[in-house]
VEXLUM-821018 format. One record per residue (C-alpha): x, y, z; residue number from 1; residue in three letters. Coordinates in pm, whole numbers, padded with zeros to 5 digits. Layout:
N
PT      xx      yy      zz   nr  rest
PT       X       Y       Z  NUM   ALA
...
//
This chain:
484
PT      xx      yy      zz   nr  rest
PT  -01943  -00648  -03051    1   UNK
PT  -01633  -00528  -02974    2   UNK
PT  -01343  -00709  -02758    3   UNK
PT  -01243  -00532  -02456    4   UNK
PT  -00917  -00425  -02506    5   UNK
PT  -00777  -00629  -02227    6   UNK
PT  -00887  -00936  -02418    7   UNK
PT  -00785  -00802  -02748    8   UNK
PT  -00447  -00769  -02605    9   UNK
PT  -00404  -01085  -02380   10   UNK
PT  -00068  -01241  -02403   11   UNK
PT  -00050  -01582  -02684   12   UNK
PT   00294  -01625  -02615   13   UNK
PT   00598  -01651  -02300   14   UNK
PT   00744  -01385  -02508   15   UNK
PT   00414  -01161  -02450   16   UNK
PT   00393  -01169  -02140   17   UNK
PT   00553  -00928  -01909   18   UNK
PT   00670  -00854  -01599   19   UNK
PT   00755  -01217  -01486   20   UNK
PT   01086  -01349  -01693   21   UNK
PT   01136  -01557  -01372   22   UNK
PT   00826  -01764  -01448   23   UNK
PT   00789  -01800  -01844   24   UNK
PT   01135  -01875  -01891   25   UNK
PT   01157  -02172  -01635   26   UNK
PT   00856  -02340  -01817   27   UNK
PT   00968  -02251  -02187   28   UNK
PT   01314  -02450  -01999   29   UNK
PT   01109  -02747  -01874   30   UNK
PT   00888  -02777  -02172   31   UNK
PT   01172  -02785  -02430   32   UNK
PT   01371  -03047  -02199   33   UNK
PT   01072  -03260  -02168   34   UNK
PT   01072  -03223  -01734   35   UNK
PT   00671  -03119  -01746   36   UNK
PT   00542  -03168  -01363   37   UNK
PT   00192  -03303  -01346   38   UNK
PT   00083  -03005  -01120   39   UNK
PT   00131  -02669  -01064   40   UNK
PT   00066  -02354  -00813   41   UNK
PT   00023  -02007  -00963   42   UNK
PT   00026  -01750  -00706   43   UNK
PT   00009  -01363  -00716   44   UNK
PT  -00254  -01081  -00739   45   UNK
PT  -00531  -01022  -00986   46   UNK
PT  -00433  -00893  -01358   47   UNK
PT  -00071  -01000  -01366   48   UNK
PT  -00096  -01287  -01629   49   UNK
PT  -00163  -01618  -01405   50   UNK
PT  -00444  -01774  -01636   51   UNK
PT  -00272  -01601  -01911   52   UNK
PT   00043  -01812  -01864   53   UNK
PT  -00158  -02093  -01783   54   UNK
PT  -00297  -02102  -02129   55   UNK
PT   00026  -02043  -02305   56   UNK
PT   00145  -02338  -02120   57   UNK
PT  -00109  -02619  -02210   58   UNK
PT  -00079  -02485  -02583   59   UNK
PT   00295  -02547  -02529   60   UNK
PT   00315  -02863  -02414   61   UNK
PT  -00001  -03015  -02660   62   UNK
PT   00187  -02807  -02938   63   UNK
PT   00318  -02991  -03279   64   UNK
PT   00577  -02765  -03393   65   UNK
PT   00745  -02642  -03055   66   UNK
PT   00975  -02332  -03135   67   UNK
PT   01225  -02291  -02829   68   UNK
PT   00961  -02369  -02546   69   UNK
PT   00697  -02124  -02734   70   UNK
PT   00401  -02278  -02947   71   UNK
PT   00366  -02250  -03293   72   UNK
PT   00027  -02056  -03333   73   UNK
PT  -00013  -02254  -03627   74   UNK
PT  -00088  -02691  -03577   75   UNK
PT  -00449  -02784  -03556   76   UNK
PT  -00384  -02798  -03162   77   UNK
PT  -00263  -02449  -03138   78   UNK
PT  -00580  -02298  -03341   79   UNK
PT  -00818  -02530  -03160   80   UNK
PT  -00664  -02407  -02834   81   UNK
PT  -00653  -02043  -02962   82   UNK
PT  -01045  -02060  -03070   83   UNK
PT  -01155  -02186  -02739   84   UNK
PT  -01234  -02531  -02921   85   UNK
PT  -00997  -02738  -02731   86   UNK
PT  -01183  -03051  -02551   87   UNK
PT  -00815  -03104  -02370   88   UNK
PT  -00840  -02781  -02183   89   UNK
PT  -01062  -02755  -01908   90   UNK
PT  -01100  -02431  -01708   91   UNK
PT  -01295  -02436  -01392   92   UNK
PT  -01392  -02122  -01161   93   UNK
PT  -01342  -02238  -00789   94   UNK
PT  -01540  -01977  -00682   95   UNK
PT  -01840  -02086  -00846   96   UNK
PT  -01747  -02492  -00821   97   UNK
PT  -01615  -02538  -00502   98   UNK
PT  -01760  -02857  -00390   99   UNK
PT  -01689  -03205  -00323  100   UNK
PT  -01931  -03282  -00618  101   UNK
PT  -01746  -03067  -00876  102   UNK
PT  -01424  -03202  -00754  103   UNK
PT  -01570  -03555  -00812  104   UNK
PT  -01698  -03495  -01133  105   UNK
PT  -01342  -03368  -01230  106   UNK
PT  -01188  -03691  -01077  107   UNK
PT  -01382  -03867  -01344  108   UNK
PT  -01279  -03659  -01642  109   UNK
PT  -00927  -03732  -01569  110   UNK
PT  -00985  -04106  -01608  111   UNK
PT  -01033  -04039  -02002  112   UNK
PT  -00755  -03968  -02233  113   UNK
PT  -00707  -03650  -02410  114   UNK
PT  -00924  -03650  -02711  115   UNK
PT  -00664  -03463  -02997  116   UNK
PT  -00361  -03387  -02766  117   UNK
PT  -00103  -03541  -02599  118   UNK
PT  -00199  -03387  -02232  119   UNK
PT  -00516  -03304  -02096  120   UNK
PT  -00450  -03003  -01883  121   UNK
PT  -00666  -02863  -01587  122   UNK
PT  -00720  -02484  -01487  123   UNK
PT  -00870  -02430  -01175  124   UNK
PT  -00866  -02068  -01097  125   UNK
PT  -00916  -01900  -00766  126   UNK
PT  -00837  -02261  -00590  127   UNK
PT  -00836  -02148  -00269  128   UNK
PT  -01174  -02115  -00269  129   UNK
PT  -01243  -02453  -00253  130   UNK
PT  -01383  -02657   00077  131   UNK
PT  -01219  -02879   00325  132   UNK
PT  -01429  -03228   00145  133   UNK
PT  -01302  -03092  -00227  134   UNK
PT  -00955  -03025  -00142  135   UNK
PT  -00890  -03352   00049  136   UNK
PT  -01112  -03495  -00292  137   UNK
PT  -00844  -03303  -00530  138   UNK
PT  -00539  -03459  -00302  139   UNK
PT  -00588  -03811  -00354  140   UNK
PT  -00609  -03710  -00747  141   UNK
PT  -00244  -03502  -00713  142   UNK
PT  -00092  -03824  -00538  143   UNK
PT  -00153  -04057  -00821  144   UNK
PT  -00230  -03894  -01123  145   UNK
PT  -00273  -04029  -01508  146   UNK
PT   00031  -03976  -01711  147   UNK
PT  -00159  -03767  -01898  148   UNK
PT  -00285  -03508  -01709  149   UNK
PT  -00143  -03205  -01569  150   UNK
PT  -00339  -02935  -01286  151   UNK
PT  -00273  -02585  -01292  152   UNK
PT  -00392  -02414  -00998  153   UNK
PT  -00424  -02045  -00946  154   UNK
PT  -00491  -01849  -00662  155   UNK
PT  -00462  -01471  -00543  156   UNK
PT  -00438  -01611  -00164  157   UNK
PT  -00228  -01901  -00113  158   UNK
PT  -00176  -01844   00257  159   UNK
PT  -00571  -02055   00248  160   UNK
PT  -00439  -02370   00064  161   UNK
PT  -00330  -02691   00260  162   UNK
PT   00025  -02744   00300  163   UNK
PT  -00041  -03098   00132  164   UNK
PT  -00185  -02968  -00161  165   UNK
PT   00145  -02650  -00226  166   UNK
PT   00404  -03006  -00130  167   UNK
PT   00281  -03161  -00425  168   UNK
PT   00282  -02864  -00702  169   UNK
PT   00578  -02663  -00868  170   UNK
PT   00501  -02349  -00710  171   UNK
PT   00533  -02027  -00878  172   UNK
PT   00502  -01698  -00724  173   UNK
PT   00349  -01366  -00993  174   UNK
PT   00520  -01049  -00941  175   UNK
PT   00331  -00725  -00913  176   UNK
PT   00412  -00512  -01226  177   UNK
PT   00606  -00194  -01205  178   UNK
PT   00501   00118  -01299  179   UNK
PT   00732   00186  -01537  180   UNK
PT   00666  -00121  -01760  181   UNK
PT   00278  -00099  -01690  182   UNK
PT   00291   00242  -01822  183   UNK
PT   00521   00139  -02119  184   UNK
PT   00279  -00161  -02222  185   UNK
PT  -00062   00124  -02194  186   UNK
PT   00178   00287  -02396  187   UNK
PT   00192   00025  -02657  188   UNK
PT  -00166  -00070  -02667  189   UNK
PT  -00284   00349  -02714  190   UNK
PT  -00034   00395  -03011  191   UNK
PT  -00148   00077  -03147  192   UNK
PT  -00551   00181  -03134  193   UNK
PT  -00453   00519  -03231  194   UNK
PT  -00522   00723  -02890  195   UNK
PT  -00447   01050  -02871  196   UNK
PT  -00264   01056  -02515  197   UNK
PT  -00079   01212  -02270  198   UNK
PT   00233   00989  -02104  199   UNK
PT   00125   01164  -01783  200   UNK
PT  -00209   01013  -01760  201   UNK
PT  -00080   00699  -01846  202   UNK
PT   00144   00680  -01565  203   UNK
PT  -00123   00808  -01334  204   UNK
PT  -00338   00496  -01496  205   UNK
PT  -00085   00291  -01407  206   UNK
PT  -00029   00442  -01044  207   UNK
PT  -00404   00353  -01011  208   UNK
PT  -00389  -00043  -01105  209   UNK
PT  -00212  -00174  -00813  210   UNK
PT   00038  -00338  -01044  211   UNK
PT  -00237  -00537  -01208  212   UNK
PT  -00202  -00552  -01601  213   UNK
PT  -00579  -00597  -01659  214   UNK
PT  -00717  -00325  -01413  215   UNK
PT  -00484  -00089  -01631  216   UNK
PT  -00561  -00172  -01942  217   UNK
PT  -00968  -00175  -01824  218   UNK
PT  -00926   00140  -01687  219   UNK
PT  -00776   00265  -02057  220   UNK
PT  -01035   00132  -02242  221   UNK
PT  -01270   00309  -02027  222   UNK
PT  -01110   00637  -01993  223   UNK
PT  -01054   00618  -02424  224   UNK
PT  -01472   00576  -02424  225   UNK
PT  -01518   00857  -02251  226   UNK
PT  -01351   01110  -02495  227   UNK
PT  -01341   00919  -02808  228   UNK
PT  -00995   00787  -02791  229   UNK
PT  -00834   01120  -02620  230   UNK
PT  -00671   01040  -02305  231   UNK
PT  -00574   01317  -02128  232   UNK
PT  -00496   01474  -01735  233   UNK
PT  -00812   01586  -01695  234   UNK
PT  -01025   01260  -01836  235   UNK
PT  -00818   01016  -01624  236   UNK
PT  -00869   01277  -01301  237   UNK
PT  -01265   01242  -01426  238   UNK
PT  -01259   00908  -01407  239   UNK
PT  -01063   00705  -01217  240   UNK
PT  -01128   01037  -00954  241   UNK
PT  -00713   01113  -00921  242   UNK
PT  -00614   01327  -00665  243   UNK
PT  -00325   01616  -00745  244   UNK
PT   00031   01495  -00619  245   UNK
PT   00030   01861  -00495  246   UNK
PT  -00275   01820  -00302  247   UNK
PT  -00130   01487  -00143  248   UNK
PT   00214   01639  -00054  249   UNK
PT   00062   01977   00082  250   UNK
PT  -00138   01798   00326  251   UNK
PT   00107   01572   00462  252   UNK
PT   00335   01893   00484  253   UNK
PT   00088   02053   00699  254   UNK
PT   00058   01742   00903  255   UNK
PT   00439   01753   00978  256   UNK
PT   00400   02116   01042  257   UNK
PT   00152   02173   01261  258   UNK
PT  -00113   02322   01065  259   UNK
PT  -00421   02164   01167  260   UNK
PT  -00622   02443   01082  261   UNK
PT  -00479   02387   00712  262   UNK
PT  -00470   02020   00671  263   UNK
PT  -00855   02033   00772  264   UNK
PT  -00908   02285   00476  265   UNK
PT  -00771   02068   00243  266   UNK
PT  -01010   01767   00332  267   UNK
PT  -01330   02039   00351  268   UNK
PT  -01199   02075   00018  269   UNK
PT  -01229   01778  -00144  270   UNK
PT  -01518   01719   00050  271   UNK
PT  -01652   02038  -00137  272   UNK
PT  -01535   01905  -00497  273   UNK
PT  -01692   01562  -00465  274   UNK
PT  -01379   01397  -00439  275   UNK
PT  -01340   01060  -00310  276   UNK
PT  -01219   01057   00038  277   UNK
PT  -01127   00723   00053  278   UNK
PT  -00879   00758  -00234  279   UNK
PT  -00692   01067  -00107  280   UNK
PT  -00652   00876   00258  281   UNK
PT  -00552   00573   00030  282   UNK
PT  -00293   00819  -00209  283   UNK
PT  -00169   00976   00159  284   UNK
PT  -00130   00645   00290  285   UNK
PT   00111   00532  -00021  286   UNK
PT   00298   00908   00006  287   UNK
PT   00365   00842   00373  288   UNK
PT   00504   00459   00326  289   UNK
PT   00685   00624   00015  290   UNK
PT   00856   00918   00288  291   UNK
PT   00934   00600   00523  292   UNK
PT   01100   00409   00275  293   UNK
PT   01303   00685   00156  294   UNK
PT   01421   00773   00536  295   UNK
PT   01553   00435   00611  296   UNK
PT   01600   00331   00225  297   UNK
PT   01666   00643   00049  298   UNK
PT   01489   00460  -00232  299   UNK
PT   01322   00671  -00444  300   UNK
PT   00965   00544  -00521  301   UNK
PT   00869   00641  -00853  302   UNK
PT   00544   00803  -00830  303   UNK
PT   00708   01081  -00622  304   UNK
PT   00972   01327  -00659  305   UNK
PT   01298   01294  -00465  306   UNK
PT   01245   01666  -00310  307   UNK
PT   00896   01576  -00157  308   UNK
PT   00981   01271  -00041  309   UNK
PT   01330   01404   00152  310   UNK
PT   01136   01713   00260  311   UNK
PT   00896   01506   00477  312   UNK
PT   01152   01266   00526  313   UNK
PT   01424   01507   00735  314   UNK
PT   01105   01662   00869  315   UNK
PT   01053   01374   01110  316   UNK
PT   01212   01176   01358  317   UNK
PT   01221   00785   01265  318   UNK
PT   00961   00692   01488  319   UNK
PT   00734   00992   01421  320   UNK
PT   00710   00886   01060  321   UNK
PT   00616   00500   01137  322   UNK
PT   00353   00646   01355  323   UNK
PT   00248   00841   01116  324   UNK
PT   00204   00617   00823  325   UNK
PT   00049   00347   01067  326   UNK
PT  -00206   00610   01188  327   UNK
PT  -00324   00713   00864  328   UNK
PT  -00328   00313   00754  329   UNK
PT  -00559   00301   01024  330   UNK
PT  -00822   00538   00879  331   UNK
PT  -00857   00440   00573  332   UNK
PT  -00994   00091   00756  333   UNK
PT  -01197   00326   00968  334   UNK
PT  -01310   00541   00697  335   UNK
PT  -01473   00283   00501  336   UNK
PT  -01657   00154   00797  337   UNK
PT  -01819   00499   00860  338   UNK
PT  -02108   00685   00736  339   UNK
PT  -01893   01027   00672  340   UNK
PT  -01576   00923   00547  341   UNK
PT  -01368   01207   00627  342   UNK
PT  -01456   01214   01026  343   UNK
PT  -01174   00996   01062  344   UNK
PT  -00923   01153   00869  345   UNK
PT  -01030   01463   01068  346   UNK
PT  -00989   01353   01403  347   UNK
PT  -00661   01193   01292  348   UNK
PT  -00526   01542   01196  349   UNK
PT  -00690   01676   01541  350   UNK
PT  -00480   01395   01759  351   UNK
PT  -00172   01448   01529  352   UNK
PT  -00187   01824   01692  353   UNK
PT  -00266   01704   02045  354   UNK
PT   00038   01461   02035  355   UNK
PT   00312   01696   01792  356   UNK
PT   00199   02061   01995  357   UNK
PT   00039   02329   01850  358   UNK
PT   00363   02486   01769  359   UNK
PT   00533   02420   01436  360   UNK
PT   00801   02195   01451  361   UNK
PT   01114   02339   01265  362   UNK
PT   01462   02103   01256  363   UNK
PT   01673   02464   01235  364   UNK
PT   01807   02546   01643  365   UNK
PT   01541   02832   01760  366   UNK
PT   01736   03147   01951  367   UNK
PT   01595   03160   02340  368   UNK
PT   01528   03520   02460  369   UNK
PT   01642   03616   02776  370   UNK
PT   01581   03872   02975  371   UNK
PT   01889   04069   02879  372   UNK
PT   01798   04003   02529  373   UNK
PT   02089   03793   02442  374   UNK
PT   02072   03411   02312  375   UNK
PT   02109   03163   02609  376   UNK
PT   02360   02875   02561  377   UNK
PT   02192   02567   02628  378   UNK
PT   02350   02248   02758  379   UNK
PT   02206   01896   02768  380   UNK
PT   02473   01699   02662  381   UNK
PT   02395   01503   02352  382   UNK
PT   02125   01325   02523  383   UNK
PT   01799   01540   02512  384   UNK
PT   01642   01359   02238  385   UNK
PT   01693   00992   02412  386   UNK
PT   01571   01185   02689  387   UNK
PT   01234   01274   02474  388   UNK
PT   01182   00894   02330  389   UNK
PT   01210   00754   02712  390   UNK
PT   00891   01041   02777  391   UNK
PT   00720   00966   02485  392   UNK
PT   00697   00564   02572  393   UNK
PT   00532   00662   02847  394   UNK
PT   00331   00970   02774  395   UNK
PT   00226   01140   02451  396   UNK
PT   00074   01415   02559  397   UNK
PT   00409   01536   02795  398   UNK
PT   00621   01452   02521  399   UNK
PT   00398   01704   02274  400   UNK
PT   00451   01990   02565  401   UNK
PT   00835   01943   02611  402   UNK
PT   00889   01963   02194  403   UNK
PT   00770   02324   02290  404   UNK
PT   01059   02281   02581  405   UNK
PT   01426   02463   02570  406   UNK
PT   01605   02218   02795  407   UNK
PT   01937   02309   03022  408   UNK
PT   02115   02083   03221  409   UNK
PT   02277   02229   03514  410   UNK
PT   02391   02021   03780  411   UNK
PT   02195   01828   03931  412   UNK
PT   01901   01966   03756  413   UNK
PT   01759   01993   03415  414   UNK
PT   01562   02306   03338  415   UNK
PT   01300   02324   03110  416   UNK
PT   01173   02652   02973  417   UNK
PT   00849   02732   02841  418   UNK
PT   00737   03020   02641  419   UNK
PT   00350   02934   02813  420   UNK
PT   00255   02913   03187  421   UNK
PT  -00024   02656   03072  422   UNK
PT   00265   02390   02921  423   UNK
PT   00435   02515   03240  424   UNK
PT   00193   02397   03488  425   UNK
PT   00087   02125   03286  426   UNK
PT   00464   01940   03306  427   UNK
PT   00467   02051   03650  428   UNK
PT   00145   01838   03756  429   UNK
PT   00247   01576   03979  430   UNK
PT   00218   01281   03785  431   UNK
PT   00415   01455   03516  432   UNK
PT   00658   01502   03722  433   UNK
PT   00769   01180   03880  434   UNK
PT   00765   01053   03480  435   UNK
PT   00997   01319   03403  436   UNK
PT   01227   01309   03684  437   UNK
PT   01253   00882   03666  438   UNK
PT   01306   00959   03213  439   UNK
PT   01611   01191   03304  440   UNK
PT   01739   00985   03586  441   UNK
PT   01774   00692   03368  442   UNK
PT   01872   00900   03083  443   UNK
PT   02154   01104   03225  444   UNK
PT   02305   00805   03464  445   UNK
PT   02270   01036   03758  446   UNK
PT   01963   01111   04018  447   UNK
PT   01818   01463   03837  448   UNK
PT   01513   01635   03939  449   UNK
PT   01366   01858   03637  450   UNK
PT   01267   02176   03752  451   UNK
PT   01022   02390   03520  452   UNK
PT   01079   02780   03418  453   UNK
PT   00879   03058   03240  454   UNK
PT   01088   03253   03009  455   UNK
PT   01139   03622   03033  456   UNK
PT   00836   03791   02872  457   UNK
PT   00658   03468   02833  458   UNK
PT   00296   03471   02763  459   UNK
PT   00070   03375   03118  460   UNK
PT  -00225   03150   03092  461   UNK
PT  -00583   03343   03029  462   UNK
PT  -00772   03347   03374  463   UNK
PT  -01088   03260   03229  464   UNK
PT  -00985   03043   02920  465   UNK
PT  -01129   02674   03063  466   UNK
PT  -00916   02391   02872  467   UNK
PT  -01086   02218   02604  468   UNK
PT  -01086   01891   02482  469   UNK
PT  -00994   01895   02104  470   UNK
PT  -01130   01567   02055  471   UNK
PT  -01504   01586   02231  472   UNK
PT  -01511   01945   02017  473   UNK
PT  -01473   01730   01692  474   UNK
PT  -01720   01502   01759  475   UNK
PT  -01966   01733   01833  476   UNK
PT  -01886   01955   01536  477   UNK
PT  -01869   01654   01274  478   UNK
PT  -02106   01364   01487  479   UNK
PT  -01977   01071   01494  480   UNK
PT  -01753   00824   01772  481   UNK
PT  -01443   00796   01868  482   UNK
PT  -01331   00480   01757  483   UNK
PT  -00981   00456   01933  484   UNK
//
């Protein structure tokens, strides 16, 4: 039977192993000086070489012909350790053995010395796993343990282990991997087994991982299966069920925009296609995060182009975009809780229109018509977007109609004029109005009433047009709830 390929390539030495020079080089230190701890803490996500280094490091320090910190690969201890023969290396699953009894039974191992090596070392993945009973159990055995034993406990979620058990281990913390060097090691392994790939879908393999060596490399050996060892665009989009960059950006461009009509094509879609939902809210999600970062940052992320990224990033005011990204964070929690994935996406984009207008937002100054046809010279002072925030804390849906707003202060009064009778009267509603007027008090230093005007020629509301609720209309064209 064949190896999987992540086991074919596992790391046998500090020197293999990459990603996390902080970690292999302060053991290859400590082992070489002789300063071995008795126990220690291996924390980080799946796939980026915990047990991996683990093993290294009980061949090290039971090796015969240490070379620098790294074993030889070549004493009777290395090869016994390297064949899974080893009686001094015991590996438990805390997942599976997370009792008081195992613990116990463990307890009593230690007692005996190591059989061929000088140290009998202890691998207990997943440790946090364990219960209350076995952890207090494994405590006593960390507070007085036999000179010739040494614990190595791993764990993807250290926030659940007792403080008293992390006091008494050397605690090492696993990066994730980067892109760049996942996609250089994929890189490695394909040339080495004689793929025929493209870099493209490697990186896009790597983008898919999470920054987890073995999930890469798992999802390589199973896209080189499915097209006898040709790894290409259109296999990994097959398989791991990619979604275009293009398709990504264009959607959160018509977000920004306004296009409701458009971002809701481009879910129907996917739908269509038989794409997976859940990973295009997920890709959107890291796109969004990526446009933050880049705002307040300008850190380029580098699964993303700098023009995308600054496009939506200029687009949007700095609390517009942390809404954003939170809001779409959001659904892919709701989304997986649903029976029709997308309903929540969809509403999302429905509410992004309710709160944003149904106008597009542009950044470029818009020219006002007036009734004698020449551009009006509007004055606010340099305070109409404070003015805005202050509205928007305490009402969306008034801050959506005054983005549709061209403001002038004059006076004692600030002006506000509307191309629509319906945002008109809508701002003018009573409630409306005391928010505005108390928003542009504070705003301005000064007592100001705001005072609402139709512009020349502007369109009047529809006698007969009822107004709808966007939201109810989704709900009843989709099914579903409203979940917030």
């Amino acid at each position: 039977m064949r190896a999987a390929l992540y086991r074919k390539y596992r790391p046998a030495l500090f020197s293999d192993v990459s990603g996390q020079d902080h970690v292999t080089r302060t053991l290859m230190n400590a082992i070489e000086m002789g300063r071995v701890s008795h126990a220690y803490l291996f924390c980080g996500v799946r796939g980026v070489g915990k047990t991996s280094v683990a093993r290294i490091f009980s061949k090290a320090v039971n090796c015969l012909n240490l070379k620098k910190g790294e074993p030889c690969d070549e004493c009777e201890i290395c090869l016994d350790f390297m064949a899974g023969k080893a009686l001094d290396l015991i590996e438990i699953d805390a997942a599976s053995n997370r009792g008081i009894d195992e613990i116990r039974d463990l307890r009593e191992k230690i007692k005996f010395a190591p059989n061929k090596a000088k140290y009998k070392v202890f691998i207990i993945d997943e440790v946090h796993m364990l219960t209350k009973e076995a952890f207090n159990a494994l405590l006593k055995t960390l507070e007085e343990p036999p000179a010739h034993a040494i614990f190595i406990l791993a764990t993807t979620e250290a926030h659940k282990i007792p403080e008293t058990i992390i006091s008494r281990c050397q605690r090492f913390d696993f990066q994730r991997i980067g892109l760049k060097t996942i996609a250089d090691h994929l890189e490695n392994i394909a040339s080495k087994e004689n793929f025929e790939f493209d870099k493209k879908a490697l990186e896009i393999i790597a983008a898919e991982s999470g920054g987890s060596f073995r999930d890469a490399i798992s999802l390589l050996d199973q896209v080189s299966s499915f097209n006898k060892g040709k790894i290409s665009m259109e296999e990994v989009r097959l398989i791991v069920g990619h979604i275009d960059l293009e398709i990504i950006t264009g959607f959160v461009w018509f977000l920004v925009q306004g296009k409701t009509k458009d971002a809701l094509g481009v879910i129907e879609k996917l739908v269509e296609d038989g794409r997976d939902v859940l990973q295009f809210i997920k890709s959107t999600t890291v796109f969004l995060r990526s446009a933050m970062l880049y705002k307040f940052t300008k850190n380029q992320s580098e699964l993303f182009s700098k023009e995308s990224l600054e496009k939506v990033a200029n687009a949007l005011s700095e609390k517009e975009i942390i809404d954003m990204v939170q809001d779409i964070a959001n659904v892919e929690k709701q989304a997986r809780l649903t029976l029709i994935p997308q309903l929540p996406l969809e509403i999302a984009v429905v509410k992004f229109a309710l709160l944003e207008g149904t106008e597009i937002q542009q950044k470029e100054s818009k020219k006002v018509e007036t009734g004698t046809g020449k551009e009006s010279k509007i004055n606010t002072g340099d305070k109409w977007d404070e003015f805005l925030l202050e509205v928007k804390a305490e009402n969306h849906s008034v801050h959506a109609l005054l983005r549709a707003a061209q403001p002038e202060l004059s006076g004692k009064e600030l002006k506000l004029h509307f191309q629509y009778q319906f945002h008109k009267e809508r701002v003018e509603d009573n409630k409306n109005k005391l928010i505005l007027d108390k928003a542009a008090s504070k705003v301005y230093g000064q007592p100001l009433k705001v005072k609402c005007v139709l512009l020349s020629g502007g369109a009047k509301k529809p006698k007969e047009k009822p107004e709808v609720n966007l939201e109810n209309q989704v709900v009843e064209m989709f099914g579903g709830e409203i979940i917030s």
